[in-house]
N, C-alpha and C positions, 0 to 999 in steps of 0.2 A: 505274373505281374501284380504285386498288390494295388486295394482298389483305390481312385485317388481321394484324397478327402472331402468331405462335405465345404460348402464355404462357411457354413458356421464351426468347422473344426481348426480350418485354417483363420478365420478369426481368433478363435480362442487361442491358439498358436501363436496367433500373432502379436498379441496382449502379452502371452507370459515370456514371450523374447524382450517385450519393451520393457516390463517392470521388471526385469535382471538386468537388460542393460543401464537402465535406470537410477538402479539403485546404489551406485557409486563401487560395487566391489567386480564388475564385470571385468573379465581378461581379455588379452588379445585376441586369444582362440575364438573365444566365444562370440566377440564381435565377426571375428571372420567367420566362426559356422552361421553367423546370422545372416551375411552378405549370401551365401553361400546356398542357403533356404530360401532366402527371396526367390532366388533365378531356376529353382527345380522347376517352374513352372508360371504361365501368364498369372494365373490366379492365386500363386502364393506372392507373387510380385502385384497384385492389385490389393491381399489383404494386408500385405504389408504397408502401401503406401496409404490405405483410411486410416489403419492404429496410428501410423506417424503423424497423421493431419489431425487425428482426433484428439492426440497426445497432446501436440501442440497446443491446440485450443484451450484444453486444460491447465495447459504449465508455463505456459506464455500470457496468464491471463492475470498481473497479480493490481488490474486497477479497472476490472470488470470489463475488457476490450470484447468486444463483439466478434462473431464469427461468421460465416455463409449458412443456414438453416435450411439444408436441401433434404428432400424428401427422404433420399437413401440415407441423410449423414440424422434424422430423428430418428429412420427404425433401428440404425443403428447404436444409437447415444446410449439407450434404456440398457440395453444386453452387456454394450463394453464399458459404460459405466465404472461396475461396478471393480473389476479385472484393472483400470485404468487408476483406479482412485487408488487401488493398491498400494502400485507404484508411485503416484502420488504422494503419498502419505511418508514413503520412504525418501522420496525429495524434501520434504517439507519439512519433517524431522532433521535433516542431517542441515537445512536451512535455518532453521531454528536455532538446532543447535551452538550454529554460528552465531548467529543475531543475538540468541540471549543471552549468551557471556559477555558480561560487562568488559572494556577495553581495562588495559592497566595502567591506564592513566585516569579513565574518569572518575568523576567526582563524585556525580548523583547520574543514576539511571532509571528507567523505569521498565518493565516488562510487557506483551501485548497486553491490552485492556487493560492496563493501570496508571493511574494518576497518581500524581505526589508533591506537594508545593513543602521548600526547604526556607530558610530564612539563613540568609548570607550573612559575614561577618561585620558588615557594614549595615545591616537594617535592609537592604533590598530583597524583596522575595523573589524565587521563582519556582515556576508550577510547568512539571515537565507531562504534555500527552506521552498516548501509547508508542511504548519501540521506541522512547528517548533515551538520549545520553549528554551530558555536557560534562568538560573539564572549568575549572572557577582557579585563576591566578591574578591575583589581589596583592600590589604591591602599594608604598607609597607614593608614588607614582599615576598609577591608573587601575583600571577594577575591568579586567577581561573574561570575558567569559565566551568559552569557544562551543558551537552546538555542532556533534560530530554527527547526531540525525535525529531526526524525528522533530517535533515542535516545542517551543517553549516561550511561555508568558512571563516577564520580566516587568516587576516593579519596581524602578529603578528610587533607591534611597535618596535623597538629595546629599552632595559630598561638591561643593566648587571649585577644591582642589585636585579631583580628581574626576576625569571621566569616565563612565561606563562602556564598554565597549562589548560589540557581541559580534564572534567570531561565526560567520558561515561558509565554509570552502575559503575562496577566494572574497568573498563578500563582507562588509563592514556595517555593522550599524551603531551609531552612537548617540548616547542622551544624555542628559545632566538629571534631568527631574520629568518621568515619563512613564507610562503604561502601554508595552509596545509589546508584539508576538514576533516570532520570526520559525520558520518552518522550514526542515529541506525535503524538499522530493525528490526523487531520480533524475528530472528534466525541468527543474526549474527551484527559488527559491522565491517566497513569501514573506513579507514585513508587513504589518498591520499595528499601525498607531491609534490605541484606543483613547491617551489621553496625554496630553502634552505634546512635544515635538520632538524629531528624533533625525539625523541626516543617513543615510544610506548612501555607502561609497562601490560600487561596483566599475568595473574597468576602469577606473582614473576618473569617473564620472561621478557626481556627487547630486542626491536627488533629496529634499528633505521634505517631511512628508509629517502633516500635524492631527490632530483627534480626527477620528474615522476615515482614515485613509489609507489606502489599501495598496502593496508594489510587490508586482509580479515580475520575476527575471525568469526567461524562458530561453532554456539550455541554446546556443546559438546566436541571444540578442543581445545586442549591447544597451539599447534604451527598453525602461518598464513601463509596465501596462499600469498607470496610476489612475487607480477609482475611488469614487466619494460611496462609502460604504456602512454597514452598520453596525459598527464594532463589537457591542454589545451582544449580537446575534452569533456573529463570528468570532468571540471567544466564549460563548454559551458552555463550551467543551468542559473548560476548567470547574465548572460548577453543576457538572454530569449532563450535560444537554446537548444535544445537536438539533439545531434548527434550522428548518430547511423551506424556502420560499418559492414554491415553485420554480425547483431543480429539476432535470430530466433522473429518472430512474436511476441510468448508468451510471450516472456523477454519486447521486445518494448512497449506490452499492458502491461503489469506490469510497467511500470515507467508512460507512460501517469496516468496509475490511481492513482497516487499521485498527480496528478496536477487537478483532481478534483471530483466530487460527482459518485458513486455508484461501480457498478461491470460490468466490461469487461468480457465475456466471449465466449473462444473456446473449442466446440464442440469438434473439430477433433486437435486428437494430429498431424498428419501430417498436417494438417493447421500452424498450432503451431510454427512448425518447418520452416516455410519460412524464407530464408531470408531475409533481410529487409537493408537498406542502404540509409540515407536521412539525412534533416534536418528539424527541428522543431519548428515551431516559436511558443513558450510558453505566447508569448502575447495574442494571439487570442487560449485556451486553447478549445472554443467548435468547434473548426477545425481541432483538432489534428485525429480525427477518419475521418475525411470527407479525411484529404489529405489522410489518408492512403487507405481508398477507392475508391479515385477515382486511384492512381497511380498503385493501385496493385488488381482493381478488386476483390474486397473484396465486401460480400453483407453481408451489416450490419442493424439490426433488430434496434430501437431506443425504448428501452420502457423507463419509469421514472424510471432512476438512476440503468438501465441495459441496457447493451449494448449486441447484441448476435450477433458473427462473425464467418462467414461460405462462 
């Protein structure tokens, strides 16, 4: 009878079944010889179920979501780490890949960590963040412009025969003579009026909203969360800055990771929760983790296109 394996063999087993199934070219077979390896035994079926939990953690994680930090899952982090990020890498690429091809319709794009303000046919500017895209159809009529993702600061021309209009999903916003953001995320959209006034039409529902104020629509609600806000702060973006007012950790590693490649990740939800208070120079984007570690004593793990903070 051969001997049975070590549990750090069947770890490392267990890793390089996840980064082939992983990696998008796995077969049926292969999925089946993996069902199939679990069940030779309790402890090929225990180290299969930490790689999938650990897996997860890493690739479920793209807005710094926190995990359970138990003893067994830190001696483990360091070792599969690095086997995990592998595959990782091979997600993230073939994700990318998707994401960075501009659609064939838009207009102006922008790529991770770039900025780019264009100047429209009518005199209105707009300045697209990271992982943007918008379509711009400008008739005589009215001046639309649709944001298929990411964010964008719109200066809207003055024109009183025509309106402005900015397309998001199902959402509307509309100005005459205005300086307004609109952002989409996974689970909600963003409109932020930094100067003039602007009406936002979501579900049939019309909310209008004037200099520094801020409407949040969160995936599921009909009515927005409207705050008195500090525009200037909160579109710091466009002019390479992010600034941050005593925000929890978690929030602040969620926004760096739109400015560029892979997954931040916190362990510990009381980590999570620091407060954080700085400024951020968006020019130099592979510095954004270094100043926050050295200012706040943060020990930060560097693997390819994972970052692990603790």
């Amino acid at each position: 009878m051969p001997p049975c394996p070590s549990t750090d063999d069947l770890d490392d087993q267990a890793i390089d079944w996840l980064t082939r199934l992983h990696s998008g070219d796995a077969t049926a077979r292969e999925r089946l010889a993996y069902a199939q390896w679990q069940h030779l035994s309790p402890a090929h079926q225990a180290a299969a179920q930490e790689a999938e939990a650990l897996w997860a953690d890493i690739g479920l994680t793209p807005t710094a979501h926190t995990h359970v930090d138990t003893p067994r899952s830190r001696r483990k982090a360091a070792r599969w780490a690095s086997g995990l990020a592998a595959g990782l890498v091979l997600a993230i690429f073939g994700y990318s890949a998707v994401e960075g091809v501009p659609g064939w319709f838009d207009t102006h794009h922008t790529g991770v960590g770039q900025r780019q303000q264009w100047v429209l046919s009518d005199g209105s500017r707009v300045t697209l963040n990271s992982a943007s895209a918008i379509t711009v159809d400008f008739n005589e009529h009215r001046r639309t412009l649709s944001l298929r993702k990411g964010e964008a600061l719109i200066e809207v021309a003055e024109d009183p025969s025509r309106p402005f209009i900015v397309e998001a999903g199902a959402d509307r916003v509309q100005a005459k003579s205005a300086t307004f953001s609109v952002r989409r995320d996974p689970d909600q959209t963003r409109v932020l009026v930094a100067t003039g006034a602007a009406q936002v039409e979501h579900q049939a529902q019309t909310l209008e909203l004037r200099s520094n104020q801020l409407a949040v629509y969160r995936a599921g609600q009909t009515l927005a969360e409207r705050d008195q806000v500090d525009a200037h702060a909160l579109t710091a973006w466009h002019r390479g800055k992010l600034i941050f007012n005593r925000k929890p950790l978690q929030e602040v590693l969620a926004e760096l990771e739109r400015y560029q490649y892979g997954r931040i990740i916190v362990p510990d939800a009381g980590l999570g929760a620091l407060q954080i208070s700085g400024v951020f120079d968006l020019n130099d984007p592979h510095n954004l983790l270094h100043t926050l570690e050295q200012r706040y004593g943060l020990n930060i793990t560097y693997l390819p296109f994972v970052a692990w903070v603790r």
